[in-house]
N, CA, C and O of each residue as an XYZ file, in Angstrom:
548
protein
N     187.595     15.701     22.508
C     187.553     16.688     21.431
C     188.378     17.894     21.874
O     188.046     18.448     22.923
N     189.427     18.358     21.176
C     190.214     19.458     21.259
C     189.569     20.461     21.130
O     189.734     21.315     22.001
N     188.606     20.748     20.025
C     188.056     21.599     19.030
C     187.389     22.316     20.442
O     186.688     21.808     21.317
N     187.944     23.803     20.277
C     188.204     24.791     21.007
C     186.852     25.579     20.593
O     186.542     26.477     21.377
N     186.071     25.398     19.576
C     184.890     26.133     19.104
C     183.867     25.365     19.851
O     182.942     26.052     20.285
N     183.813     23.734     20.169
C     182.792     23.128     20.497
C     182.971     23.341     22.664
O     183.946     23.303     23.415
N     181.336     23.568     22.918
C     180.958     23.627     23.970
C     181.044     22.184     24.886
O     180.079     21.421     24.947
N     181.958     21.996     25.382
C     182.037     20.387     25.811
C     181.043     20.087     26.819
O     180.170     19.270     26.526
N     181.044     20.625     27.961
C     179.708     20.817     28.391
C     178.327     20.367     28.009
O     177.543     19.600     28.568
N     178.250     21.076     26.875
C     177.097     20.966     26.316
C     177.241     19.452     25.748
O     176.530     18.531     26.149
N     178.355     19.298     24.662
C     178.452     18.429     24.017
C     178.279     16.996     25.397
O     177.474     16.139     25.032
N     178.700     16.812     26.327
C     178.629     16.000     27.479
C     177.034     15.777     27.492
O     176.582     14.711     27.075
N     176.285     16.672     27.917
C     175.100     16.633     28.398
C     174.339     16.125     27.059
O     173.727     15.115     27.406
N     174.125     16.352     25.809
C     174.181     16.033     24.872
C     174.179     14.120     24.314
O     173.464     13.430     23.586
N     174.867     13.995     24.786
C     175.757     12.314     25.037
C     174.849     11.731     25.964
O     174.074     10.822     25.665
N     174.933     12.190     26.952
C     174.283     11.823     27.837
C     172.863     11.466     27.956
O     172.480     10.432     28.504
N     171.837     12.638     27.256
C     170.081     12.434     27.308
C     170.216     12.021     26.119
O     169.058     12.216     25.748
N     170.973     11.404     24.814
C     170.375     11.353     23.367
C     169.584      9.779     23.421
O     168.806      9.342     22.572
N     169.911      9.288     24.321
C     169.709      7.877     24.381
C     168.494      7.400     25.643
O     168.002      6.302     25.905
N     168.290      8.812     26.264
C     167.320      8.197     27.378
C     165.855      7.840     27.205
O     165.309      7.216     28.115
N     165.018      8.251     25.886
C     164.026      7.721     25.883
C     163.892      6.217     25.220
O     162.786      5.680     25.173
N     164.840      5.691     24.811
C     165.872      4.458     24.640
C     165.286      2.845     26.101
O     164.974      1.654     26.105
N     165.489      4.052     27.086
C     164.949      3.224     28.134
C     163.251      3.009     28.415
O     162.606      2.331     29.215
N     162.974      3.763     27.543
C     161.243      3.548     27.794
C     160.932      2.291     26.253
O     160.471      1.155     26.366
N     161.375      3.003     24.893
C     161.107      2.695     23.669
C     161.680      1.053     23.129
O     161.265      0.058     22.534
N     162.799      1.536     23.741
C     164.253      0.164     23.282
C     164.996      1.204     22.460
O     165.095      2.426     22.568
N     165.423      0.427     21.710
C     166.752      0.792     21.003
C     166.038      0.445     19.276
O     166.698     -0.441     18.733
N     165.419      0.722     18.805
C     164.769      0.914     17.596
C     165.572      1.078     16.483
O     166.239      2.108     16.384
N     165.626     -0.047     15.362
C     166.483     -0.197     14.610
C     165.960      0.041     13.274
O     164.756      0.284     13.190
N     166.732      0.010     12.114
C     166.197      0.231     11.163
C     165.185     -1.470     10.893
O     164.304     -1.860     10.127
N     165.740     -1.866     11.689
C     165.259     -3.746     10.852
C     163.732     -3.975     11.263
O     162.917     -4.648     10.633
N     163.513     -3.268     12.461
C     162.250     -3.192     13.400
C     161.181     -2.912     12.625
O     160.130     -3.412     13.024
N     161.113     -2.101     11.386
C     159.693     -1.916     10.413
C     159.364     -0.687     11.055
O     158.169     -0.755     11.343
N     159.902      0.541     11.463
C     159.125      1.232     11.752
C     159.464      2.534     11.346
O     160.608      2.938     11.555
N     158.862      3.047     10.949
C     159.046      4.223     10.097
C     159.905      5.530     10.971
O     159.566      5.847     12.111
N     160.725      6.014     10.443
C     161.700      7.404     11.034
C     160.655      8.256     11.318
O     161.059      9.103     12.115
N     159.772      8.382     11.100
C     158.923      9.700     11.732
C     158.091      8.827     13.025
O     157.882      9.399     14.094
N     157.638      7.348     12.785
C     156.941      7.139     13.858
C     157.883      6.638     15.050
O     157.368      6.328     16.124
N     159.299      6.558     14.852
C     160.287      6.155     15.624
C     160.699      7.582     16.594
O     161.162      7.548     17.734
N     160.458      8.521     15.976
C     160.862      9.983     16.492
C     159.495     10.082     17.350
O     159.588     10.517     18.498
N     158.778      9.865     17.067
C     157.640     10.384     17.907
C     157.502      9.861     18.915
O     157.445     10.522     19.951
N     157.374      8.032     18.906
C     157.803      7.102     20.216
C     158.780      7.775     21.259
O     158.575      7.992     22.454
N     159.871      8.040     20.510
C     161.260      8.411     21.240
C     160.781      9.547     22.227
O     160.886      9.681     23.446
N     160.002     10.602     20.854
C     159.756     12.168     21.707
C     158.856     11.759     23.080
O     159.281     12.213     24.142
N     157.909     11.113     23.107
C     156.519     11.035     23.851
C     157.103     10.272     24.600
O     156.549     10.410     25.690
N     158.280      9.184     24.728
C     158.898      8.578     25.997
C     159.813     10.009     26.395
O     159.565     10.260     27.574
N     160.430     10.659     26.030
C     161.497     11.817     26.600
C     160.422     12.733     27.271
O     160.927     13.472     28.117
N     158.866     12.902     27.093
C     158.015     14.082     27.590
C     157.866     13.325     28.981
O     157.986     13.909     30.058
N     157.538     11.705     28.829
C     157.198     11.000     29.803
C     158.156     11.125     30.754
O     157.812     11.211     31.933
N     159.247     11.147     30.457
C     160.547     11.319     31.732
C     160.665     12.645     31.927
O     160.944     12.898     33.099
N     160.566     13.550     31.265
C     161.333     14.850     31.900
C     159.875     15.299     32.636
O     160.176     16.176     33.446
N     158.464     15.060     32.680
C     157.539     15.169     33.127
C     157.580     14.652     34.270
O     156.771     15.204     35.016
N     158.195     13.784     34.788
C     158.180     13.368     36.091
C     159.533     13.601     37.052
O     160.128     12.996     37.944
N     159.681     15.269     36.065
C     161.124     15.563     36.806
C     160.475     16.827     37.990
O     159.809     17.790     37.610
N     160.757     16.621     39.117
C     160.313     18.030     39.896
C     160.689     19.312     39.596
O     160.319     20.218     40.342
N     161.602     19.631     38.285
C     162.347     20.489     38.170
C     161.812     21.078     36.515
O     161.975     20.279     35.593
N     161.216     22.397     36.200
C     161.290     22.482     35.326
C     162.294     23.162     34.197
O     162.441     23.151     32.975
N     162.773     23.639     35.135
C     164.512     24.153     33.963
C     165.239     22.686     33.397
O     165.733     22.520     32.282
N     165.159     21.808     34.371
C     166.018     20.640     34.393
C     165.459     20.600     33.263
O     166.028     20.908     32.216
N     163.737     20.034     33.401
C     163.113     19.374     32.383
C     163.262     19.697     31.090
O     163.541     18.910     30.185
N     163.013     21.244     30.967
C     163.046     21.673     29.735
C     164.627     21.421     28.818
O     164.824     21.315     27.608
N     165.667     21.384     30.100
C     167.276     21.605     29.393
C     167.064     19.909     28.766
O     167.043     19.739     27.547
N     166.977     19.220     29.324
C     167.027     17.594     29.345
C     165.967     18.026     27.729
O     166.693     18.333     26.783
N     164.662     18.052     27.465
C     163.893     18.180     26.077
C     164.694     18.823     25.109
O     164.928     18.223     24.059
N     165.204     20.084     25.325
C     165.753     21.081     24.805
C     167.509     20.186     23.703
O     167.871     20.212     22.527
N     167.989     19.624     24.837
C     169.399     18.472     24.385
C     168.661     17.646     23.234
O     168.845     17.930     22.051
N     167.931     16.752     23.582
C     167.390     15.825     22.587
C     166.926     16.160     21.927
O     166.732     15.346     21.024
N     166.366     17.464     21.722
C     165.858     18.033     20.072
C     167.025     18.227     19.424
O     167.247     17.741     18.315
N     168.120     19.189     20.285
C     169.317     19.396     19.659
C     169.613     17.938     18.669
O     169.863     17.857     17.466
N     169.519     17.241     19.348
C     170.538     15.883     18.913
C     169.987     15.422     17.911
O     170.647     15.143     16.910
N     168.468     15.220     17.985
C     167.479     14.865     16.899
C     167.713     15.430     15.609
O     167.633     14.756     14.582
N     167.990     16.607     15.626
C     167.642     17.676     14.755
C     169.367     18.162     14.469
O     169.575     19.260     13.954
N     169.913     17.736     14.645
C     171.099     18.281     14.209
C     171.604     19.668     14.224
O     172.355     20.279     13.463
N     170.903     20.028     15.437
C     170.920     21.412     15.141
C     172.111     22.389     15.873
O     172.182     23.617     15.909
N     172.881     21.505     16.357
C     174.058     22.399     17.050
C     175.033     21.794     16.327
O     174.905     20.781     15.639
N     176.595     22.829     16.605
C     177.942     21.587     16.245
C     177.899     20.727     17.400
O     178.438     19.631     17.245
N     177.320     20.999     18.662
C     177.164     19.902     19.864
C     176.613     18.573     19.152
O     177.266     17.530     19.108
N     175.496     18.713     18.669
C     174.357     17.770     18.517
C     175.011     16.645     17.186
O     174.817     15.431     17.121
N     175.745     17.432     16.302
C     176.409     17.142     15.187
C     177.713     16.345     15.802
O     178.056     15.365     15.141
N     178.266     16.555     16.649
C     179.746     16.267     17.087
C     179.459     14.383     17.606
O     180.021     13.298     17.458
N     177.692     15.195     18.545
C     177.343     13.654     19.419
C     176.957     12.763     18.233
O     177.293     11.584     18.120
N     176.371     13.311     17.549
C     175.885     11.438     16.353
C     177.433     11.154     15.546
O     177.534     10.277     14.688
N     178.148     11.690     15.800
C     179.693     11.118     15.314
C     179.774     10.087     15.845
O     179.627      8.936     15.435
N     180.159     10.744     17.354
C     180.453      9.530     18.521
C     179.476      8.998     18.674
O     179.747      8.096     19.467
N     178.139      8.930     18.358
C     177.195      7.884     18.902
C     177.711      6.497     17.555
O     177.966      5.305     17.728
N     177.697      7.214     16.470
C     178.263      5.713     15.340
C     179.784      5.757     15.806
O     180.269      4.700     15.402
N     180.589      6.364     16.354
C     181.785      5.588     16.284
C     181.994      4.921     17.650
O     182.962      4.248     18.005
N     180.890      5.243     18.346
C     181.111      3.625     19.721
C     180.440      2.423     19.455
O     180.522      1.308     19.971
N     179.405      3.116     18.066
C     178.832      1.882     17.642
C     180.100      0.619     16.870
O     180.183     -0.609     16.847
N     180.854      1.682     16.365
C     181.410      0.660     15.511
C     183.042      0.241     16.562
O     184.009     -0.325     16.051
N     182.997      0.607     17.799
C     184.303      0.263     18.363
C     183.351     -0.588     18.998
O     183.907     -1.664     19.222
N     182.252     -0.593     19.361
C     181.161     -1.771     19.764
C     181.327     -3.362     19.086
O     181.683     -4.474     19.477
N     180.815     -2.697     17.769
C     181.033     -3.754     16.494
C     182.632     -4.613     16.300
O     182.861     -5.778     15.973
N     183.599     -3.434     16.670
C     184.895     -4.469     16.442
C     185.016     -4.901     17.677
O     185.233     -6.081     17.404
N     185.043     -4.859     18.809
C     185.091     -5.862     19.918
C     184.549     -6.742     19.929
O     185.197     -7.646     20.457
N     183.001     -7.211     19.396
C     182.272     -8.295     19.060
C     182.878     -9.201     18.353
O     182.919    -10.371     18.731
N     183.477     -8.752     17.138
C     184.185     -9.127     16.195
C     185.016    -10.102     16.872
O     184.898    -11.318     16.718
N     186.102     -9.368     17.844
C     187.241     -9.794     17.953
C     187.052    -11.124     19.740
O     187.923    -11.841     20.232
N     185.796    -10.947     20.124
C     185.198    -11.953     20.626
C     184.833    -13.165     20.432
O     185.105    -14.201     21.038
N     183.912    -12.860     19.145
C     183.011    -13.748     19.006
C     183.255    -14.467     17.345
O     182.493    -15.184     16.698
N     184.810    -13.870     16.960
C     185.214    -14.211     15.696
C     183.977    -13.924     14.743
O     184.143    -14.734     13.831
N     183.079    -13.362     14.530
C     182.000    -12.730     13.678
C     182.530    -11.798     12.574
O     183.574    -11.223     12.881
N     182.168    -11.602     11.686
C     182.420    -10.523     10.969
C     181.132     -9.599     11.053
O     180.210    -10.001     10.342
N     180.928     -8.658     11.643
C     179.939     -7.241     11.306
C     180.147     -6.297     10.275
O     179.700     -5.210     10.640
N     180.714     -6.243      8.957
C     180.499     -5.794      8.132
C     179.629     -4.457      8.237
O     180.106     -3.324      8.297
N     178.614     -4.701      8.247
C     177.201     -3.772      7.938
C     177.628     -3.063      8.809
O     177.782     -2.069      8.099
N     178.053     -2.645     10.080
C     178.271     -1.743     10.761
C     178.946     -0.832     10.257
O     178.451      0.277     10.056
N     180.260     -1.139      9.945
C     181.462     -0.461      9.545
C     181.007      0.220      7.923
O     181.121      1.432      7.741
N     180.557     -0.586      6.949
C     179.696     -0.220      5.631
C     178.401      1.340      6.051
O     178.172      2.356      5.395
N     177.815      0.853      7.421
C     176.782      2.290      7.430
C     177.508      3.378      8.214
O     177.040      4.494      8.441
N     178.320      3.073      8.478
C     179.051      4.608      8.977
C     180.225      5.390      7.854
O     180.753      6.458      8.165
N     180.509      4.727      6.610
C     181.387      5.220      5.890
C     181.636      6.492      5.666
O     182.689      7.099      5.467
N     180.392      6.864      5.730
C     180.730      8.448      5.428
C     180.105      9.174      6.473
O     179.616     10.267      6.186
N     180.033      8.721      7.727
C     179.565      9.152      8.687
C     180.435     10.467      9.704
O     180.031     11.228     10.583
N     181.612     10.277      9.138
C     182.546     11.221     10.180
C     183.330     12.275      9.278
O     184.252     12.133      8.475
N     182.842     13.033      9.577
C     184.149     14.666      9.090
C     184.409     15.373     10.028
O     185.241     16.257      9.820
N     183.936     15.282     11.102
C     184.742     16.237     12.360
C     186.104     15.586     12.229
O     185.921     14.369     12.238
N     187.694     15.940     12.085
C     188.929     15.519     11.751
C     189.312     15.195     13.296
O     190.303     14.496     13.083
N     189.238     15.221     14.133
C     188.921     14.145     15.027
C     188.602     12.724     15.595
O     189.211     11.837     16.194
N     187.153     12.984     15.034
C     186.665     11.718     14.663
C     186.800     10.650     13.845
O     186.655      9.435     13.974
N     187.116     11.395     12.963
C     187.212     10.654     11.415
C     188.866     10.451     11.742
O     189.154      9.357     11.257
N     189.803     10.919     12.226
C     190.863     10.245     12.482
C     190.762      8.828     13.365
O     191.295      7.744     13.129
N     189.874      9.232     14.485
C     189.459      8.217     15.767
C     189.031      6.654     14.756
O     189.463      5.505     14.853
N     187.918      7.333     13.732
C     187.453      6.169     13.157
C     188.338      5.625     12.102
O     188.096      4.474     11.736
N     189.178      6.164     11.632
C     190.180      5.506     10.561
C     191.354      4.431     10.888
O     191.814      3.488     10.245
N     191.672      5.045     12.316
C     192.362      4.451     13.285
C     192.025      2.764     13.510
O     192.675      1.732     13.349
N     190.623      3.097     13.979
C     190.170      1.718     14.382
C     189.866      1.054     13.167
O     190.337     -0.076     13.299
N     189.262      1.164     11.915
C     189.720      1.066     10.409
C     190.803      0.020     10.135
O     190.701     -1.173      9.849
N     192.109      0.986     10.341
C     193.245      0.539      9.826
C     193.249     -0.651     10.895
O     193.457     -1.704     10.293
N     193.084     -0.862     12.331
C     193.515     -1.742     13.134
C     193.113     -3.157     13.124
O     193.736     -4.156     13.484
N     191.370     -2.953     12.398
C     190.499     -3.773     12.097
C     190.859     -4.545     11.040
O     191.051     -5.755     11.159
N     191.005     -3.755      9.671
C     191.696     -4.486      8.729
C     193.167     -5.152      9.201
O     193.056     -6.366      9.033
N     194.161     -4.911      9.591
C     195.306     -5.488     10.137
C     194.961     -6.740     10.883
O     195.652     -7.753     10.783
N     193.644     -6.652     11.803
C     193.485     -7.829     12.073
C     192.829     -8.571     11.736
O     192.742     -9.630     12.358
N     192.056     -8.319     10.558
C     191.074     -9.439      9.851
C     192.196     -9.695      8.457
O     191.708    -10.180      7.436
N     193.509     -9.388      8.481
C     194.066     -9.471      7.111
C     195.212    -10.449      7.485
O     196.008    -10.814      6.620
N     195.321    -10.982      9.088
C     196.481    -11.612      9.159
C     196.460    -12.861      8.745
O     197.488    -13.538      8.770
């Protein structure tokens, strides 16, 4: 990211914890049956469980403090990271693709309007155009 307004730093660290209570919970999908508020709470109460067994409480709190950000959309940090969290999903999705000859559709369909940082949304149009070129030959 160029964008001279965003805290990269932050945005790094950000990237980094949005996914760690992930390792206690799984990776919780929409298909799983479980409701967005009781999926947030799992998530939260595995992230208390880890940063609780950190010896450090600044750490702890910065590490809680990121993942609310991210949860909550509440920074351009936090906003910048669920860009890139769907657009590795979907550079995820076209490598599968181009593996396993699959079509993933649904991936590429739930991120459509997922990107306006002009960055990103270039990053993702990119892989777009490359995708179609190669599912059109």
């Amino acid at each position: 990211i160029t964008d001279q307004s965003i805290n990269k730093e932050k945005l790094m660290k950000i990237c980094l914890v949005h996914d760690l209570a992930e390792s206690i919970v799984g990776d919780i999908t929409p298909y799983d049956g479980i409701s967005k508020e009781e999926k947030k709470q799992l998530e939260e109460n595995a992230l208390k469980n880890i940063v609780n067994d950190l010896d450090n409480i600044e750490i702890s709190n910065e590490i809680f403090n990121l993942w609310l950000e991210y949860e909550n959309s509440s920074s351009k940090e936090a906003i910048i990271a669920k860009q890139l969290d769907k657009l590795e999903m979907i550079i995820q999705a076209n490598e599968y693709e181009e593996e396993s000859n699959k079509l993933l559709q649904s991936f590429f369909d739930s991120t459509a309007d997922s990107f306006v940082h002009p960055e990103i949304l270039s990053w993702a149009n990119q892989l777009r155009s490359n995708r179609d070129n190669r599912l059109n030959k």
